[in-house]
N, C-alpha and C positions, 0 to 999 in steps of 0.2 A: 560630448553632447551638451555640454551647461552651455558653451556659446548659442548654441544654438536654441538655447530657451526665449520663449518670446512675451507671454503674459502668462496669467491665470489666477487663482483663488485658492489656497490650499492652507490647510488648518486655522480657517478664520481668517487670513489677511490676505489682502489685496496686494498682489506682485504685478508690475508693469515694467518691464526692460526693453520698448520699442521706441522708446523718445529719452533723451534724458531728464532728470537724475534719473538713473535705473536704481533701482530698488533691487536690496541683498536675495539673493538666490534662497529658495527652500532650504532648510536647514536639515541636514543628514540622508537628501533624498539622493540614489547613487545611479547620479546620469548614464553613469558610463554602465551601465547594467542592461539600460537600455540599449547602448550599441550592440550589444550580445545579442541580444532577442532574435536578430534576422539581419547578420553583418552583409553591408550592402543595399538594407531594405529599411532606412529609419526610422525610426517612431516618432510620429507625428504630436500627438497628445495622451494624455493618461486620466484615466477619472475614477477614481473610487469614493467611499466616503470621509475621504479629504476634503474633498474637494473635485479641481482640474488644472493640467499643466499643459499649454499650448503653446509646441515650437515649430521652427521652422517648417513650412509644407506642410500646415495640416489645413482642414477642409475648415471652414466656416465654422463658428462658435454654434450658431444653429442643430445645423447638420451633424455636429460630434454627439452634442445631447440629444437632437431626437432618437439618434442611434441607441443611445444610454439607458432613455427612458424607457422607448418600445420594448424593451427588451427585459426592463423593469415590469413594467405592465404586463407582460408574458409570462413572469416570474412570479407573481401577487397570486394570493393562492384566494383570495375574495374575502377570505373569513373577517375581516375587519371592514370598516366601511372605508377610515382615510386614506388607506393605502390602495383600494381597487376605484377608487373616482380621483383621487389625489393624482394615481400615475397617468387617466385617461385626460385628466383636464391641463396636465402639463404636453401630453405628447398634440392634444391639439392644438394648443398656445406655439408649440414647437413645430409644429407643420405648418400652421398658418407663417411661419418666421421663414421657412424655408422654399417658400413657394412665393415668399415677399410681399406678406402684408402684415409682417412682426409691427411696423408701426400700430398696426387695427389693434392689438391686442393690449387685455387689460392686463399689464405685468405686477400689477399689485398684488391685483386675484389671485393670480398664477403661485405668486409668492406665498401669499395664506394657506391656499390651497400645500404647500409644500411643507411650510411651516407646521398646519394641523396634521400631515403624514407626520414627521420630523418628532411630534410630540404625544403623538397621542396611538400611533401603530403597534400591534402586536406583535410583529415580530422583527428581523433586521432588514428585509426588503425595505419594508414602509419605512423605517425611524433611519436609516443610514444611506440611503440612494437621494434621502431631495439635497444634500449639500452641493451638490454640483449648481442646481439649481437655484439654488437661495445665493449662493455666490455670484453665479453670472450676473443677473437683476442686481445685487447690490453693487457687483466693483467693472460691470462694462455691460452696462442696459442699452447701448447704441450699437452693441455689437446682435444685440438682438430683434432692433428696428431695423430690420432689416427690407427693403421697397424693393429687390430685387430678387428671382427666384433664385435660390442658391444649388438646387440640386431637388434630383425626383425623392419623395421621403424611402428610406428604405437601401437607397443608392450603396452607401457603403458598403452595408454588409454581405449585399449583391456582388460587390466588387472585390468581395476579403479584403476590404483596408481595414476592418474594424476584428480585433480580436477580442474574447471578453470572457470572463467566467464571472459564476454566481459562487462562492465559497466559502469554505466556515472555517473555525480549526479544526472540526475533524476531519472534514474534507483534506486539509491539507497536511494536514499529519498520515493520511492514509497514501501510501505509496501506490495506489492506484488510482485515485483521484475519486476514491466512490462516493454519489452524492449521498451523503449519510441521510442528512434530514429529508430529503426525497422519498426512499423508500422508507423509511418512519412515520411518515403522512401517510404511506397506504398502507399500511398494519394499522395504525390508529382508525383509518376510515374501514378498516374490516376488509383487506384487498389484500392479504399478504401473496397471494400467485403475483400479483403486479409487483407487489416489490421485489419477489425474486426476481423478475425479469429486469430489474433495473441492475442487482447485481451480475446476474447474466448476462449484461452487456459486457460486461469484462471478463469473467472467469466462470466457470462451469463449477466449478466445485465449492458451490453455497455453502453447502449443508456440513463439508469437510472445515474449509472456516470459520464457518458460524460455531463450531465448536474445539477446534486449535489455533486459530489467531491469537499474537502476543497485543493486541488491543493498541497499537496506538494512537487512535482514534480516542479511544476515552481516557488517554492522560491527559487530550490536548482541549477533552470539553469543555464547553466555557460554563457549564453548570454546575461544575468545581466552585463555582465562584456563589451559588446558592446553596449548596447541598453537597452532593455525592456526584462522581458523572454518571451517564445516562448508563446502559447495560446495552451496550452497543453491539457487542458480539453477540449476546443472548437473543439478541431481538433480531439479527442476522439467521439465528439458525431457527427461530419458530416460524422465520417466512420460509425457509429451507423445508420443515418439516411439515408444514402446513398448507404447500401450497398445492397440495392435490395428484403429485403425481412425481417420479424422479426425473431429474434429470433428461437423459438419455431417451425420456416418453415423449419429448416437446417437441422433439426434432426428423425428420427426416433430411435423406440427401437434398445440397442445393444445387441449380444451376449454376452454371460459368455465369460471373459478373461481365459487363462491359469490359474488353479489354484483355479479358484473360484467355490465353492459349491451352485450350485444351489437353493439349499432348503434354505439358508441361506436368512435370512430380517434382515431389517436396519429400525429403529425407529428414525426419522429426526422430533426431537421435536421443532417447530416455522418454521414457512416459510417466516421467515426475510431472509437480503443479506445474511447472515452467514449459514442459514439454505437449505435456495434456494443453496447455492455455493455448501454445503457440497452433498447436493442431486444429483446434477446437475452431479459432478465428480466421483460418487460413479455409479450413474442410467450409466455413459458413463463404468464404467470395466463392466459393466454387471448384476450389484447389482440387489437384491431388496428391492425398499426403499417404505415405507410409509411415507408421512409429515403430520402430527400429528400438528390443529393449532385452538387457541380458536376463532379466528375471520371467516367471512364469506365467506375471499378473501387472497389472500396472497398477500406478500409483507412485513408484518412489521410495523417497524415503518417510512418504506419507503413508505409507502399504508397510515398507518393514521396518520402520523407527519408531514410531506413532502406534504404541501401546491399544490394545484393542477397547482396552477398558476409557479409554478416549475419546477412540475413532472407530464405533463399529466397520467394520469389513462392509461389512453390505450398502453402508451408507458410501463409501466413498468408490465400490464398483459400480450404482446406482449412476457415479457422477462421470467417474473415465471411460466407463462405456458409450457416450455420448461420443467420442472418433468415431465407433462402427455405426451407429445410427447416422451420422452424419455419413456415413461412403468411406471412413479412412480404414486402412488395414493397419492392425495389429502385427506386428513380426517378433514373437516372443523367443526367447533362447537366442537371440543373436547378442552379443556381445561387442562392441568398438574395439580394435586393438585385437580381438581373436578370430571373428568369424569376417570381418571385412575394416575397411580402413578410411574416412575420411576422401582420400585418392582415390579409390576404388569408386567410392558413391556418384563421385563426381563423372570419373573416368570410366568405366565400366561397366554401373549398373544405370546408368542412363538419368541422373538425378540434375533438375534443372539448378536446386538449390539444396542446402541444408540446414537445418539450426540442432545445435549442438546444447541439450540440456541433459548434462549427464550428472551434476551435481558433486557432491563433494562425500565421497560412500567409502573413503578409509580413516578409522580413526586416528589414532596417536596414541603411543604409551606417554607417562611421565619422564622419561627420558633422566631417571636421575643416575647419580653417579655407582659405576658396579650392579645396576640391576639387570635382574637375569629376567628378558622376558619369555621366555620359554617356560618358566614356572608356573607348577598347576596351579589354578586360583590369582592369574593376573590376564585381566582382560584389558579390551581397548572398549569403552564405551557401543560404540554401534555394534560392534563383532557380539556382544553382550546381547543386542537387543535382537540383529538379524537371527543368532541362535534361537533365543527365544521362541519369536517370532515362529521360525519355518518349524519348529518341534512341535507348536500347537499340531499341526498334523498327526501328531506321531498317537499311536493310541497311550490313553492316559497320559496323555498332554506334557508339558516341558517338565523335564526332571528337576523335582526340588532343590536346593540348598542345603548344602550341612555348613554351618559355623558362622560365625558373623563377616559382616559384609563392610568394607567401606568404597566409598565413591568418593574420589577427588574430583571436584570441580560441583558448579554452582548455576549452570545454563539449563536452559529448558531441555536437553538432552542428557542432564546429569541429574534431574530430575525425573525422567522416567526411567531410566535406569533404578535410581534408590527405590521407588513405585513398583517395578517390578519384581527387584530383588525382594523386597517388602513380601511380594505376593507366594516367591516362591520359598521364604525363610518360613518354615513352622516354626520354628523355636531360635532366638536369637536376635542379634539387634545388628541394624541398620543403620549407617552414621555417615555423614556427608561431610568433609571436609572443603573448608574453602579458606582462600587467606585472607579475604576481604570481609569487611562488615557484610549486616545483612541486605544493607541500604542500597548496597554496590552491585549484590549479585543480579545478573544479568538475566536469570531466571525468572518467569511470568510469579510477583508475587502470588498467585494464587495457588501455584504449581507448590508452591514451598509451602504454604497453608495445608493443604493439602495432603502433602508429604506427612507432616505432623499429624495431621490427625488420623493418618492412618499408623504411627509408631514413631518414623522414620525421626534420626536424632540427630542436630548438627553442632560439627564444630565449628563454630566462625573465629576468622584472621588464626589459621592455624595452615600450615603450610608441610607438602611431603616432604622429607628428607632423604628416607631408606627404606626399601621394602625390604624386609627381614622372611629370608625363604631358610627353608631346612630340610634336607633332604628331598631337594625340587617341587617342593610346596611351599606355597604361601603361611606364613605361619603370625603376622603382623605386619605394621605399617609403622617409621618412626615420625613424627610429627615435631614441628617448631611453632613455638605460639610466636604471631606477629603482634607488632603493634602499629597504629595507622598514622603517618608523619603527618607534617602543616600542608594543605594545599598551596600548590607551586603556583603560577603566575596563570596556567589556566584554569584553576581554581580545582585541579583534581587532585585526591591527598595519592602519596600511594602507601605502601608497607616496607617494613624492614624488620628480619628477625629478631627476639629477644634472645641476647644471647645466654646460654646452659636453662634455656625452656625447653626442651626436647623430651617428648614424651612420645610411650607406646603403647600405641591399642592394638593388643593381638587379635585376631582376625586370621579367616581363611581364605576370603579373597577380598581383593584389591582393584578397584574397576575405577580406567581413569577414564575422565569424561571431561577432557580439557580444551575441547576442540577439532574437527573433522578436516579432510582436504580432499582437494582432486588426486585423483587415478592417472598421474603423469606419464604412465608407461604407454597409454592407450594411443598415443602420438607417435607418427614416425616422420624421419624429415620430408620426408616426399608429400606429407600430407600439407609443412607450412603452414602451419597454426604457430603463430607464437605467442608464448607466455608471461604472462606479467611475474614481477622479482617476487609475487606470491605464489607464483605458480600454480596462478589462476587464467585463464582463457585471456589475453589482450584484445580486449572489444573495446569499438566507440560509442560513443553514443544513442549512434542509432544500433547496435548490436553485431554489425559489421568485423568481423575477424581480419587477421593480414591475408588469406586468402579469397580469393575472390567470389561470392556465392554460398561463400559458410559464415554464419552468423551463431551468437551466442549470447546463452540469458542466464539466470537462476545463477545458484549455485558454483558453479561452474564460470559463472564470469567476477565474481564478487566475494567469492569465498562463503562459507556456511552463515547465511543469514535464516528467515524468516519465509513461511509458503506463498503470504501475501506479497512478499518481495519477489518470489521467484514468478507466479503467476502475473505480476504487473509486467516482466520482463519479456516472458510468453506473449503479451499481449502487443505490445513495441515491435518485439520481431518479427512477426506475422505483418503488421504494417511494412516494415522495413523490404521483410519478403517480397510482398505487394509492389511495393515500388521498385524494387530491384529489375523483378520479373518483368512489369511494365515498361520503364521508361529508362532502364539504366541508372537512377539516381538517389542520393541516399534518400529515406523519411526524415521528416520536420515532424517535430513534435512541439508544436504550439503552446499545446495548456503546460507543457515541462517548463516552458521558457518562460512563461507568464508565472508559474508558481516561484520561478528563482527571482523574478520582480517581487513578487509578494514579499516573500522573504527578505532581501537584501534593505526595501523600501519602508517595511514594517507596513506594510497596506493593509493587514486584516486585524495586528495587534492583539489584545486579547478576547473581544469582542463579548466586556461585561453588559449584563443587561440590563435595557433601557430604561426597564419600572421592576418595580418589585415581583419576587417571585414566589409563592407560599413554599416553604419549606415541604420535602417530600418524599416519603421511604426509596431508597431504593429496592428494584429487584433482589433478593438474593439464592441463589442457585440452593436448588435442593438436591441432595445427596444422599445416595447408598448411606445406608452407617455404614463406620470406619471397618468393623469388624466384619460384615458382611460384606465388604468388600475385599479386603483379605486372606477369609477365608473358606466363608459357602458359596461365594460368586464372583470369584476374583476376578475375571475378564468381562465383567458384566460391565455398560456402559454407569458410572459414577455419576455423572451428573445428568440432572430431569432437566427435561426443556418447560420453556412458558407451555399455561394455559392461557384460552385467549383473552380471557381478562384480566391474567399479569401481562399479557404482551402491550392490552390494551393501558391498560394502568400507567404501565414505563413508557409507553410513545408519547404520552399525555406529559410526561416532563421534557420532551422535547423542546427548546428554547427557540427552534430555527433562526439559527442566529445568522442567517447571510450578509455577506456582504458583496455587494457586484462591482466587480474589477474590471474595466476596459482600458485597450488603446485602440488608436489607428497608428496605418503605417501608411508610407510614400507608397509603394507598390504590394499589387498583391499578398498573401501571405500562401507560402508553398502547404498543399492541402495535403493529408494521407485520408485513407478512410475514417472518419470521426465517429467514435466510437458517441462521444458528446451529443451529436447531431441524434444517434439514432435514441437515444436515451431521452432528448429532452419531447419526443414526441409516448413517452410512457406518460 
């Protein structure tokens, strides 16, 4: 793609390669990222607040920025003056050019006008969008006198040549693309139902998020760079809790969409996040889905992992019930692998398609050397919690603990493990072994705060050895203290035992919590699912399996990650569904491809802010006392949600830091249902 670069303006300088001398190519921008985007279908030009890059085949200098701007203007939330007259006096300067009477106009004005957003705007719309602008006028003003009509305004994006997003870094650190500072603007203006429904474009289970999400989103805020970041999840689940009604209350059955065949069924195997999302979006075109789930209730491993003292019960049936409101049926007690097969669904039960979110629901032992796992007092992490779990039934609830406890491993599911055992230890201590610093472990620091304050004690960089059993009990754990070597070349340190540090903490039981996987057996060959060398589900991109009409997300395609990860996955294959069902052809997922531009390009960078910012508390989450949560109300929910004037409080350090990203391309861009579209009319 560099040959085919033609002019433009990009971080302050003026680039011309259409006559000679050509002038050196942008420095570290990776053209060839752009052939990716849509092989076959090239990108014309790029414009963020860099600038703009103009190659081969693209429409008019006019025409790319009116598109830029409109769009910009769309975007301006008014609250300032230079950014809601700023973007309205450019996109007329900009229509008058493309309808060819760019010579009429006053492009000084145009420039001030650009310059007073640039310098004087509240938020990132206004101060980071006129660089396009302020460039063209200085490094090719003739490209904008333009005497002849170029194109009707509007044209492009009529035509899908223009693809674009408004984004921040928490948008882009959140794997579902959610507009973070969107719904943050309607909590701050007292709308929190509206802001649910913007998360409700993508997933159903607000209020389950808003309160187990591993936050990436607020490492990646840029008001780290003032303060503290924003309390992104908190302010997720007071729109979750506040907005009037559940879930499952908003919705009734839809109609068939254009296109869709009514006789057609959808086999939604697991009614985990991933499963519930894919159902959720598929039951709203008009589908019909069945969720196919071997347990009693749905949810997941959000139902049986996911501690109640976390995740009230009520709260997250509030959200999955939302399939039967919507038309879907529930088919509980069926099992994959026992009660029907993959082959079957397709073959036999009359199933047009399937998606396969069954998740990753067996643990792992430590697998060290001579342990006996069949000894009383050695668990595998989830086996630990599903126990639990299904025994709250039981009257007088899950059987206590006798003797100290330890948990190997350091992940947000080896932390509700210690938490639990915590709750069910009356007398005794609770110790988590990890062999890594604390810095490393992979667990939601808050989780591990937490932990502590309710007793729980940890070893860091200590590693298992030998579980020491006596007479088929668990009777201690023997441990190696590590120490952390130099980071290697990609800068990660790792560990190596000290040798004759070997110590033991006796204990009664031994709970590893090192890692989850898929249920391999559930497959037979006649089904033709194949697996990746994790022995994980082999999916593409668009969610697509080696079988034809079975598709797969969550867990189960990527190994034990995150709910937010599995539900953005839910969301993809339901598209993917859609397309399949329709037209025979894979889904294009446009904003994926523009975020791997971001990324590779450095387009959003770390988007510090433009003027100063007062320093500003954060929220911080009130809780149960420790002791009260361990012992008079142990499954009682731990943490308080906002009031709405800490909700209000914390939106108010929202920094809206957008930045707007566009190309155009030679031809069309292949469309799915856009979730985008329907969101930006919230």
């Amino acid at each position: 793609m560099e040959e085919a670069f033609l002019y433009g303006f990009w971080k302050g300088r003026r680039i011309e390669r259409r006559r000679p001398p050509e002038d050196a190519l942008p420095e570290d921008f990776p053209f060839e990222e752009l052939q990716e985007f849509n092989r076959g279908n090239p990108v014309t030009s790029v414009l963020g607040p860099q600038g703009f890059l103009m190659l081969r085949g693209a429409p008019k200098l006019p025409e790319v920025l009116l598109a830029y701007y409109d769009e910009a203007r769309r975007m301006s939330c008014g609250r300032c003056t230079p950014c809601r007259i700023g973007t309205i006096v450019i996109c007329e300067a900009l229509t008058e050019a493309v309808e060819g009477r760019g010579a009429d106009v006053d492009w000084e004005a145009v420039r001030m006008a650009a310059r007073q957003m640039q310098t004087t705007s509240l938020c990132g719309i206004g101060f980071s969008t006129p660089e396009p602008m302020i460039g063209a006028i200085d490094g090719f003003l003739e490209e904008l006198k333009t005497t002849e009509p170029v194109a009707a305004p509007g044209a492009l994006a009529r035509a899908r040549l223009y693809v674009s997003t408004a984004t921040a870094p928490c948008i882009e650190a959140c794997p579902a693309n959610i507009n973070i500072p969107r719904y943050i603007d309607y909590i701050r203006d007292g709308r929190p139902e509206i802001a649910e429904g913007v998360l409700m474009q993508h997933y159903p289970l607000v209020g389950t998020c808003g309160r187990v999400c591993v936050r990436p989103c607020e490492k990646a805020c840029a008001r780290r760079m003032v303060d503290k970041a924003l309390a992104i999840k908190d302010l997720k689940r007071f729109a979750a809790d506040n907005a009037g009604a559940a879930v499952s209350h908003l919705f009734s059955p839809c109609a068939p969409e254009a296109g869709v065949d009514p006789e057609e069924r959808i086999a939604v195997v697991g009614a985990g996040p991933a499963g519930i999302t894919c159902a959720y979006h598929l039951l709203q075109m008009g589908r019909r889905v069945d969720v196919f789930e071997m347990e009693n209730e749905a949810g997941g491993m959000a139902r049986w992992g996911i501690p109640a003292y976390r995740l009230p019960r009520e709260e997250l049936r509030g959200e999955t019930d939302v399939v039967k409101a919507l038309g879907g049926r529930f088919l509980f007690g069926r099992k994959l692998g026992r009660d029907f097969s993959v082959n079957d669904l397709l073959t036999k039960m009359g199933y047009s398609a399937v998606f396969l979110g069954i998740g990753c629901a067996l643990g792992q032992y430590l697998n060290l050397p001579d342990e006996d796992q069949s000894a009383e007092g050695y668990l595998k992490g989830l086996d630990f919690l599903l126990e639990v779990e299904k025994s709250q039934k039981n009257p007088g609830g899950p059987a206590p603990l006798e003797g100290d406890v330890v948990v190997v491993g350091c992940g947000n599911v080896a932390m509700d493990c210690c938490r639990t055992a915590r709750r069910l230890l009356k007398k005794g201590r609770v110790i988590v072994s990890y062999r890594r610093v604390e810095a490393l472990a992979p667990a939601d620091p808050e989780e591990i705060k937490g932990a502590r304050a309710e007793g729980v004690e940890f070893e860091f960089l200590s590693a298992p050895k030998r579980i020491l059993v006596e007479d088929g009990r668990v009777v201690g754990i023997e441990l190696t203290r590590m120490r952390q070597t130099e980071p290697d070349a990609s800068g990660r340190s790792g560990v190596k035992p000290i040798p004759g540090s070997e110590f033991v903490i006796p204990c009664s039981h031994v709970i590893a919590s090192i890692g989850q996987k898929m249920d391999v057996s559930v497959f037979s060959e006649a089904d033709g699912i194949a697996l990746s060398r994790w022995n994980t589900i082999d999916t593409k991109e668009d969610y697509t399996t080696s079988r034809e009409g079975v598709f797969a997300g969550g867990d189960a395609a990527v190994g034990a990650q995150t709910l937010i990860l599995a539900m953005t996955h839910g969301e993809g294959a339901a598209k993917s569904i859609d397309e399949y069902l329709k037209r025979r052809t894979p889904a294009f997922f446009p904003r994926r491809r523009l975020s791997r531009i971001i990324k590779r390009a450095d387009l959003l960078g770390r988007c510090p802010p433009a003027k100063p910012f007062v320093e500003s508390e954060r929220f911080e989450v009130k809780m149960l006392d420790a002791r009260e949560r361990t012992h008079a109300t142990p499954w009682a929910e731990v943490e308080f949600g906002m009031t709405r004037e800490e909700a209000w409080h914390e939106s108010k350090r929202c920094m809206r830091c957008y930045r707007l990203i566009a190309l155009t391309t030679r031809e069309p861009v292949p469309q799915t249902q856009a979730t985008d579209d329907k969101t930006a009319a919230l």
